[in-house]
KEPALUM-80665 format. One line per 10 residues: for each residue x negated, y negated, z of N, C-alpha, C. Coordinates in steps of 0.1 Angstrom, whole numbers, plus 5000, padded with zeros to 4 digits. Layout:
X,Y,Z,X,Y,Z,X,Y,Z ~ ...
# end
This chain:
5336,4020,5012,5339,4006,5007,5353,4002,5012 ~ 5356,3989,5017,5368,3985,5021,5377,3984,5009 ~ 5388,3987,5016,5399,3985,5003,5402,3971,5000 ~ 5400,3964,4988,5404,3959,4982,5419,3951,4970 ~ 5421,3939,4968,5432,3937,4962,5425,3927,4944 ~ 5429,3933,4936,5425,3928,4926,5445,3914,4919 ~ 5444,3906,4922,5457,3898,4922,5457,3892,4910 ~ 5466,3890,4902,5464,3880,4886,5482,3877,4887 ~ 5484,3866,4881,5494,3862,4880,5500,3866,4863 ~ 5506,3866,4859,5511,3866,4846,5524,3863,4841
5526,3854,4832,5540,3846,4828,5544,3852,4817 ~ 5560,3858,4814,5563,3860,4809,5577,3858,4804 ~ 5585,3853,4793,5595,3855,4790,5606,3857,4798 ~ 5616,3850,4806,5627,3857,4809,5638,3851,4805 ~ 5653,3853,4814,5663,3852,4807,5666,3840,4802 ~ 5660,3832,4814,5666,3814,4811,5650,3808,4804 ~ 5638,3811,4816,5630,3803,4815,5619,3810,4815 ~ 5608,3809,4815,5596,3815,4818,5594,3821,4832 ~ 5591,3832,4837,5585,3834,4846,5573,3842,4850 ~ 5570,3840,4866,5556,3845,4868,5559,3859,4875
5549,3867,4869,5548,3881,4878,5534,3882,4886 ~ 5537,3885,4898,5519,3884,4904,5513,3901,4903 ~ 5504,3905,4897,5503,3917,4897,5493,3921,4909 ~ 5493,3931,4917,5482,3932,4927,5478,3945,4921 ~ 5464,3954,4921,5457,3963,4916,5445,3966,4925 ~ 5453,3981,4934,5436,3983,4946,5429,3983,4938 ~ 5413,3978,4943,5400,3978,4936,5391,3984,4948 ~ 5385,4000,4947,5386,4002,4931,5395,4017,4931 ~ 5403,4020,4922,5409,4033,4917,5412,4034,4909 ~ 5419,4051,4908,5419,4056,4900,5432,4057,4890
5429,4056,4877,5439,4057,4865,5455,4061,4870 ~ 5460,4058,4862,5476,4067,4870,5483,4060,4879 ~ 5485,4047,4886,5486,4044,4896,5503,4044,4899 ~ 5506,4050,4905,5523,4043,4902,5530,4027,4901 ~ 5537,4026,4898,5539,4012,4897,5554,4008,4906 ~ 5552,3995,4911,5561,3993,4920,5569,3978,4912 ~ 5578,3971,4912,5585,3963,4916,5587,3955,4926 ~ 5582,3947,4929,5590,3938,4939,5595,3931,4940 ~ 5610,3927,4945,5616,3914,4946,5615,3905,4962 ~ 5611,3891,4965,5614,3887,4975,5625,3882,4979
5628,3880,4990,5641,3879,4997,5640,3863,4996 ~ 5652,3857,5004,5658,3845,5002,5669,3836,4997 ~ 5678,3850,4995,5693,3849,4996,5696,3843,4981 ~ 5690,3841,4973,5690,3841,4960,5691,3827,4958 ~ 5684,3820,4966,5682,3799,4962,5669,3799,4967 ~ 5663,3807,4979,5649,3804,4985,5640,3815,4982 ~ 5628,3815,4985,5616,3823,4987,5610,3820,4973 ~ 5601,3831,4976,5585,3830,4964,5579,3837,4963 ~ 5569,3841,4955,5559,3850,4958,5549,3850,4968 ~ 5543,3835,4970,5536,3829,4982,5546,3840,4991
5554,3842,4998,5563,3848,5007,5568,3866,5006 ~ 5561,3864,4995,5559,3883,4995,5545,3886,4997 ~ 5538,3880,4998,5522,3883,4993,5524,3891,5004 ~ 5520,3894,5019,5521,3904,5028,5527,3917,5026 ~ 5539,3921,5019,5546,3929,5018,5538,3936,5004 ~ 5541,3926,4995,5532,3931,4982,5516,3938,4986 ~ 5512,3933,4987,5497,3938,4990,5497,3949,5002 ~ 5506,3954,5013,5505,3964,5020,5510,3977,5009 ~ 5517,3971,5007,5525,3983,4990,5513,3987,4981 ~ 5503,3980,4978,5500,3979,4968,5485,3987,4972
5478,3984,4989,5471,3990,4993,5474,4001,5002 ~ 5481,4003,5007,5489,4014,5016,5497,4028,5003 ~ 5497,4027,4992,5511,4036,4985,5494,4044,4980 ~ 5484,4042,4974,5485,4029,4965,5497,4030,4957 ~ 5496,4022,4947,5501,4014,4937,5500,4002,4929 ~ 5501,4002,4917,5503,3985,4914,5517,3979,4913 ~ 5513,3969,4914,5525,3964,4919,5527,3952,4919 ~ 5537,3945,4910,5543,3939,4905,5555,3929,4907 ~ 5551,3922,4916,5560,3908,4923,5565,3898,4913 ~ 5580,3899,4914,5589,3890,4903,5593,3877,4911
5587,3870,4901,5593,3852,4904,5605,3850,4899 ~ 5617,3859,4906,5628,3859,4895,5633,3844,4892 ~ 5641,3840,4890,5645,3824,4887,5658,3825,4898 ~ 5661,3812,4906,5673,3809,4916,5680,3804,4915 ~ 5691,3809,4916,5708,3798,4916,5700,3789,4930 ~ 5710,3778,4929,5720,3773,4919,5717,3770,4903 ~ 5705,3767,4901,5699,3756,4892,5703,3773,4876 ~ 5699,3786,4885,5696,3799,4872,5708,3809,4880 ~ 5724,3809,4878,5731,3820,4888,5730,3828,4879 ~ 5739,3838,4885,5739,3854,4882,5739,3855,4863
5741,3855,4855,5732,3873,4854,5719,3867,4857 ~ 5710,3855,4858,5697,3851,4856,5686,3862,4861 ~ 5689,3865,4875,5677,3871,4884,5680,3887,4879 ~ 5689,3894,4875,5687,3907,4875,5684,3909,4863 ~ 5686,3900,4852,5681,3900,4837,5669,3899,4837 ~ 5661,3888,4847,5648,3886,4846,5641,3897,4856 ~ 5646,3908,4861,5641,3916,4870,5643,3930,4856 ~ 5650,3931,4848,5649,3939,4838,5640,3935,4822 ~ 5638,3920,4826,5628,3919,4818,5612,3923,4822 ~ 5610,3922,4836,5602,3921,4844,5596,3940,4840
5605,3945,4843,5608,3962,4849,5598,3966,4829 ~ 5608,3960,4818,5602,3965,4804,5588,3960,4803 ~ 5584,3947,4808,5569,3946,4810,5559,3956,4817 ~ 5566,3956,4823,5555,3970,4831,5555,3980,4832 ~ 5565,3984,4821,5564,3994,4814,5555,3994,4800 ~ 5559,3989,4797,5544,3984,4786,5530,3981,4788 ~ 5531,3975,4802,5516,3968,4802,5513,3977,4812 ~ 5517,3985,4819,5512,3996,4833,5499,4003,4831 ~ 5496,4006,4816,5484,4015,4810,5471,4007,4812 ~ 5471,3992,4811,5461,3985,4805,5457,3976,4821
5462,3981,4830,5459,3977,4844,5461,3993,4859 ~ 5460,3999,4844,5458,4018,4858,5464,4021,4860 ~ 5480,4018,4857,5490,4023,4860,5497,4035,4850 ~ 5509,4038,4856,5514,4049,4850,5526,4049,4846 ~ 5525,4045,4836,5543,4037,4830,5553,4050,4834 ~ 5552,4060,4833,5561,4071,4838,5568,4071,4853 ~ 5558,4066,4861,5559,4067,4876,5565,4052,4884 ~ 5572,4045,4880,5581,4034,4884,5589,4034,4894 ~ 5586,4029,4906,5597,4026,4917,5598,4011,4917 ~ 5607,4008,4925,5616,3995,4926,5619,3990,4941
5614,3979,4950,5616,3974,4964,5619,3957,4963 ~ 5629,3959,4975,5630,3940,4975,5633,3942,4989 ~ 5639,3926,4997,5643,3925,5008,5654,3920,5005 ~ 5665,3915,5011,5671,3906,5013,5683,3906,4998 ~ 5685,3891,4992,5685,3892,4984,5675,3903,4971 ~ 5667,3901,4968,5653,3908,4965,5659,3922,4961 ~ 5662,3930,4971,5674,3940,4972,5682,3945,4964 ~ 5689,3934,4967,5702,3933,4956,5699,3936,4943 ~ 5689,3926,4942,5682,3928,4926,5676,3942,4923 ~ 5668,3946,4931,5661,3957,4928,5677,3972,4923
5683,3970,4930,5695,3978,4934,5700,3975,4919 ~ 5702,3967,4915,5708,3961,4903,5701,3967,4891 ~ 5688,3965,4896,5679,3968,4880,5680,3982,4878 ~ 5683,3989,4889,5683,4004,4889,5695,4008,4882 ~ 5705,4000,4884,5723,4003,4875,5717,4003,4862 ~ 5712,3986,4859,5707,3980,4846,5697,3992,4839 ~ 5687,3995,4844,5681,4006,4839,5686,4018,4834 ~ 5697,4025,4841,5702,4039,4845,5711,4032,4826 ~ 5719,4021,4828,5727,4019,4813,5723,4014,4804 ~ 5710,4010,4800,5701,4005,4792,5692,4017,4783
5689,4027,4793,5679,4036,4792,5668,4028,4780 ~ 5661,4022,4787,5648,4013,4783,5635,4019,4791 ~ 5641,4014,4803,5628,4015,4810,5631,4030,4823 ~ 5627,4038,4828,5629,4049,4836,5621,4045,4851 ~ 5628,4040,4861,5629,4040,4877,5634,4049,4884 ~ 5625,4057,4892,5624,4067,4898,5627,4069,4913 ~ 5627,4054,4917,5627,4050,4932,5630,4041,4936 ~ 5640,4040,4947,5642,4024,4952,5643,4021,4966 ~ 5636,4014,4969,5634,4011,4987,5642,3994,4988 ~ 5651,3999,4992,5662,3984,4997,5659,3981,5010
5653,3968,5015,5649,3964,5034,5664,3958,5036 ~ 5669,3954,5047,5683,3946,5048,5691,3939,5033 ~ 5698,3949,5027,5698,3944,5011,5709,3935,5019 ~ 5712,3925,5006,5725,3917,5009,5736,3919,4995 ~ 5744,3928,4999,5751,3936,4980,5762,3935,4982 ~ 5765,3924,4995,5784,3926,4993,5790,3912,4989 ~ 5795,3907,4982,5795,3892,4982,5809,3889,4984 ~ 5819,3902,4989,5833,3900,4994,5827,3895,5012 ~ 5820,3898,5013,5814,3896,5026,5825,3903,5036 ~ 5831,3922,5030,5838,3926,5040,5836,3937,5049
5819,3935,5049,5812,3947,5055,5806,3940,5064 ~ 5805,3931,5067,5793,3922,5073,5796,3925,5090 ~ 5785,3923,5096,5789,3923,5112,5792,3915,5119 ~ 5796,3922,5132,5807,3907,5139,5794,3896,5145 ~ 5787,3884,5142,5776,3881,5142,5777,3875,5161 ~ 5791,3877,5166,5791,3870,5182,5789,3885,5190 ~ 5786,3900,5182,5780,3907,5189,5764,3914,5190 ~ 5759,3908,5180,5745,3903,5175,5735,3902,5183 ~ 5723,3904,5189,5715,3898,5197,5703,3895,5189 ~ 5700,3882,5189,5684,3877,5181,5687,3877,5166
5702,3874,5164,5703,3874,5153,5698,3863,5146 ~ 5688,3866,5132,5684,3855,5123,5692,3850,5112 ~ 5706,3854,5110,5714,3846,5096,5727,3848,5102 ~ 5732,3841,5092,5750,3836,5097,5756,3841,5086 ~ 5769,3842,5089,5782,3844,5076,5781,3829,5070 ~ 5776,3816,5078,5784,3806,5065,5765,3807,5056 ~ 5760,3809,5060,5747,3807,5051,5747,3817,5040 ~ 5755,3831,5041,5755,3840,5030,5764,3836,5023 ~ 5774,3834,5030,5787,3827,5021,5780,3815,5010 ~ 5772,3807,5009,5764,3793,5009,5760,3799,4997
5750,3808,4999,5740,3818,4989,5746,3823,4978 ~ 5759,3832,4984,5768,3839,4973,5774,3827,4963 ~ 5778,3816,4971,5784,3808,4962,5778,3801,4954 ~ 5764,3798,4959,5755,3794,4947,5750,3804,4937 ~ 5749,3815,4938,5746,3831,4927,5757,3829,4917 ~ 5767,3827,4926,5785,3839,4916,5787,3825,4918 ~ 5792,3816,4910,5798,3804,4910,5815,3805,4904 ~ 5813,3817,4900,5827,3826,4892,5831,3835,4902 ~ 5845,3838,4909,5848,3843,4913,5848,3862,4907 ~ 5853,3861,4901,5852,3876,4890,5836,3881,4890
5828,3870,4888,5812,3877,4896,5811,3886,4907 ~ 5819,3882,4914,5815,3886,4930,5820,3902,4926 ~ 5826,3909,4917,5828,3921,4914,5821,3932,4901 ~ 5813,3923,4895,5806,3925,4890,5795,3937,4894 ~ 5793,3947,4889,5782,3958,4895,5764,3957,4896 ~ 5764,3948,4889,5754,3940,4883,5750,3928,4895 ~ 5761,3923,4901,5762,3912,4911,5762,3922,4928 ~ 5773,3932,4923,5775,3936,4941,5775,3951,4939 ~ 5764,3957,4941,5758,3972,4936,5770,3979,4947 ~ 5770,3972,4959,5786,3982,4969,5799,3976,4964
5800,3977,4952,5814,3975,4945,5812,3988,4934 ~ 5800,3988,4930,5801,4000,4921,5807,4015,4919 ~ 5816,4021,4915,5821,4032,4910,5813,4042,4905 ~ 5798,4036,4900,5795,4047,4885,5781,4045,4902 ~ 5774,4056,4906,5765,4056,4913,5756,4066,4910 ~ 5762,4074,4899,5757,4090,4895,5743,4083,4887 ~ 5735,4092,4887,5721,4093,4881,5709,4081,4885 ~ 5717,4077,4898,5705,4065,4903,5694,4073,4906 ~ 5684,4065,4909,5670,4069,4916,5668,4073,4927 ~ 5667,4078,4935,5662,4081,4948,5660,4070,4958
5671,4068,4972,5665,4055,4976,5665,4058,4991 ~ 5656,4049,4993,5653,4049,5009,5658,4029,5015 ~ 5666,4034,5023,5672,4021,5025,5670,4015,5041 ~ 5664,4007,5044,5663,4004,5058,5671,3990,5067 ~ 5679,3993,5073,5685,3981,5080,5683,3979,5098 ~ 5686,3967,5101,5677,3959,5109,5692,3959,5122 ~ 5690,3964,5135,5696,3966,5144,5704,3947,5143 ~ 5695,3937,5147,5700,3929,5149,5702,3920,5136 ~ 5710,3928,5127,5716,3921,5111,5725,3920,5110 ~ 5734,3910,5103,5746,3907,5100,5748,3923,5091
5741,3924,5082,5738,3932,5069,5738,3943,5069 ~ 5734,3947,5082,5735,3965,5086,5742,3972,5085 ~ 5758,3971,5083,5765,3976,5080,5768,3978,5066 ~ 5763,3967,5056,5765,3970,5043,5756,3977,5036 ~ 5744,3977,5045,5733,3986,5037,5735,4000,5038 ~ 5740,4004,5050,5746,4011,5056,5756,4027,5051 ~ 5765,4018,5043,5775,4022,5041,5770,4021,5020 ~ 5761,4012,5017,5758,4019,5003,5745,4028,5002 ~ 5745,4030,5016,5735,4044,5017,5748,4058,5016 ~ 5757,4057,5024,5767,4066,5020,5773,4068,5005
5774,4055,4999,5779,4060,4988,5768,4069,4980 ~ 5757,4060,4979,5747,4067,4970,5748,4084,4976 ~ 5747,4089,4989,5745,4103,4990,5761,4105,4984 ~ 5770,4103,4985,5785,4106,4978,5780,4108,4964 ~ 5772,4098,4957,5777,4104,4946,5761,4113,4940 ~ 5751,4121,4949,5744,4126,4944,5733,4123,4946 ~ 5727,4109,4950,5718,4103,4950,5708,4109,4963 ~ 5696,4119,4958,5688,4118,4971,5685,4106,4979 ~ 5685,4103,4991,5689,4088,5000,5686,4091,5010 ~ 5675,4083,5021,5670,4086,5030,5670,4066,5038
5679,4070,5049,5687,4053,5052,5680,4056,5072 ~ 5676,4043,5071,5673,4040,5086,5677,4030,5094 ~ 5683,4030,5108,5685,4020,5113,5668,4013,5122 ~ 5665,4002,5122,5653,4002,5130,5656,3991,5141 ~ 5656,3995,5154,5659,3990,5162,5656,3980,5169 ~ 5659,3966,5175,5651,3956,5181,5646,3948,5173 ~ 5651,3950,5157,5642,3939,5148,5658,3933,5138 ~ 5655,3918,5139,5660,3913,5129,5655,3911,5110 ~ 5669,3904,5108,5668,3904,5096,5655,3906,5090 ~ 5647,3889,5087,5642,3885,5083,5622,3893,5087
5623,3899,5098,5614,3905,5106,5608,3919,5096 ~ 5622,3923,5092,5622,3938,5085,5609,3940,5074 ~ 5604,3930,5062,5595,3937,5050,5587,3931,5060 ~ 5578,3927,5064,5566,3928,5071,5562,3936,5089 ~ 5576,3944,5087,5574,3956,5101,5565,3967,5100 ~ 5550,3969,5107,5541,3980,5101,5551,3996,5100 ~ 5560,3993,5106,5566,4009,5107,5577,4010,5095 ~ 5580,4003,5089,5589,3996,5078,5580,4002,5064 ~ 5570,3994,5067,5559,3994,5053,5553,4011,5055 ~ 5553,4008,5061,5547,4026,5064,5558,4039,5059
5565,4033,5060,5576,4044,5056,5580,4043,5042 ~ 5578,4029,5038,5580,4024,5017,5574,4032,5018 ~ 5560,4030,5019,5548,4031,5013,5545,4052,5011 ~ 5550,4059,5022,5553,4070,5027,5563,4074,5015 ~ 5573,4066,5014,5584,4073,5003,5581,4071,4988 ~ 5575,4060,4987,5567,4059,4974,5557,4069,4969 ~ 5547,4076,4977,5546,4085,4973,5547,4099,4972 ~ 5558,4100,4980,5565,4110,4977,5576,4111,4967 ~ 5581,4098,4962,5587,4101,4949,5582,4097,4937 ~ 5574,4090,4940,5568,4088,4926,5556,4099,4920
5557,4106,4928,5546,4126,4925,5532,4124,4928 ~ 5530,4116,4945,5517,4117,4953,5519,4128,4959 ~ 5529,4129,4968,5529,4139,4977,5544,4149,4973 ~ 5545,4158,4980,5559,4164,4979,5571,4156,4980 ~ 5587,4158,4977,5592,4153,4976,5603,4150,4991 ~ 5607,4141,4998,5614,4139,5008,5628,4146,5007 ~ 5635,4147,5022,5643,4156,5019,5655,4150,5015 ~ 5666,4155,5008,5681,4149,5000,5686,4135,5004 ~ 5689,4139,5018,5695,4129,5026,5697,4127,5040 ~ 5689,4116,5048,5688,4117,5060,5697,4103,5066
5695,4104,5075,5702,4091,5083,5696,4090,5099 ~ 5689,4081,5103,5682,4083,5113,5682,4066,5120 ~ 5681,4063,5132,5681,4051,5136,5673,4054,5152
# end
């Protein structure tokens, strides 16, 4: 039988307003499924779920997995804490409801792109100091987590580059409207100090990214302070190119089940490009 996507949307409660989670569910399998997270990218004013659907659904039929696409809410109109609050409200829903759609509330990993990222990165802190909900895994695509913007690359030595410093700058200032945000751990996961007892993350950045350097370098910190971390550079692809790369998804989808207890576990800490 061909593999299958069973898709339902579902609204629930968040920080400011209501929001939607799109659930995807291979059909047909079996009980237990791990459960994933997803955030989409779009610098924290743009994107949608419409705009993850490709990435969600290779996750969701490639890991398996179910998996769970957050409509987080967007500055300007919802800034910061909005999206990582509604990404931890998002995270306790499916934890509750993971049983009653085959999933396995125990087995929780966490992926975004972009912005998306950030968040996911965030909910992992949020989680680790809440102890509510238990996330096991986190796959970051070109995160965007510096909002000093003093990691960023020199974009006039770039080739095929897809974003600019004034459009991040744009983004950040619509998120953090408060300067004191922009330091916030919650806001810029590569400002954080406390990095001990995170999840396991596999982080991928994009040869021709502004961003590559910052994803980069909070792959470093995470192995600094403990964190098994497996970080890749992928070559000849920009930004925006990265969550729908078959060799990209292939490797989530690869690390997902290896941490979430499909297959054996990946090794501590690699770095490969």
């Amino acid at each position: 039988m061909d593999r299958q996507l069973k898709v339902e949307d579902v609204r629930i409660a968040g920080y400011a307003q209501v929001i939607t989670l799109r659930v995807y569910r291979p059909v047909p399998h079996r009980k237990g499924l791990p459960v994933v997270l997803y955030f989409h990218g779009g610098g924290f004013v743009r994107g949608s779920l419409d705009e993850a659907n490709v990435t969600a659904s290779r996750l969701a039929l490639d890991t398996p997995a179910l998996v769970v696409s957050v409509g987080y809410s967007l500055a300007p109109a919802f800034p910061f804490p909005a999206a990582p609050e509604d990404a931890h409200r998002a995270a306790r829903w499916a934890y509750a409801s993971a049983r009653s759609y085959g999933g396995a509330p125990q087995r929780i990993g966490v992926a975004g792109h972009d912005a998306g990222a950030n968040i996911a990165a965030s909910l992992t802190l949020i989680a680790r100091d809440r102890g509510e909900v238990p996330i096991h895994a986190q796959a970051l695509l070109a995160p965007l987590i510096d909002p000093s913007m003093t990691r960023i690359a020199d974009e006039t030595k770039l080739r095929e580059a897809d974003t600019d410093v004034s459009d991040c700058a744009r983004c950040y200032r619509a998120y953090l409207p408060e300067a004191s945000q922009r330091l916030h751990p919650y806001a810029a996961p590569l400002e954080s100090t406390r990095l001990g007892g995170l999840p396991a993350a596999l982080i991928a950045s994009a040869e021709h990214d502004l961003l590559h350097i910052e994803a980069e370098r909070y792959a470093s910190n995470l192995i600094a302070a403990g964190v098994p971390t497996q970080v890749r550079r992928h070559r000849s692809v920009s930004h925006s190119k990265l969550p729908s790369l078959p060799a990209v998804l292939e490797e989530v989808c690869a690390f997902f089940r290896q941490r979430l207890g499909i297959t054996p576990a990946a090794p501590v800490a690699q770095f490969q490009q």
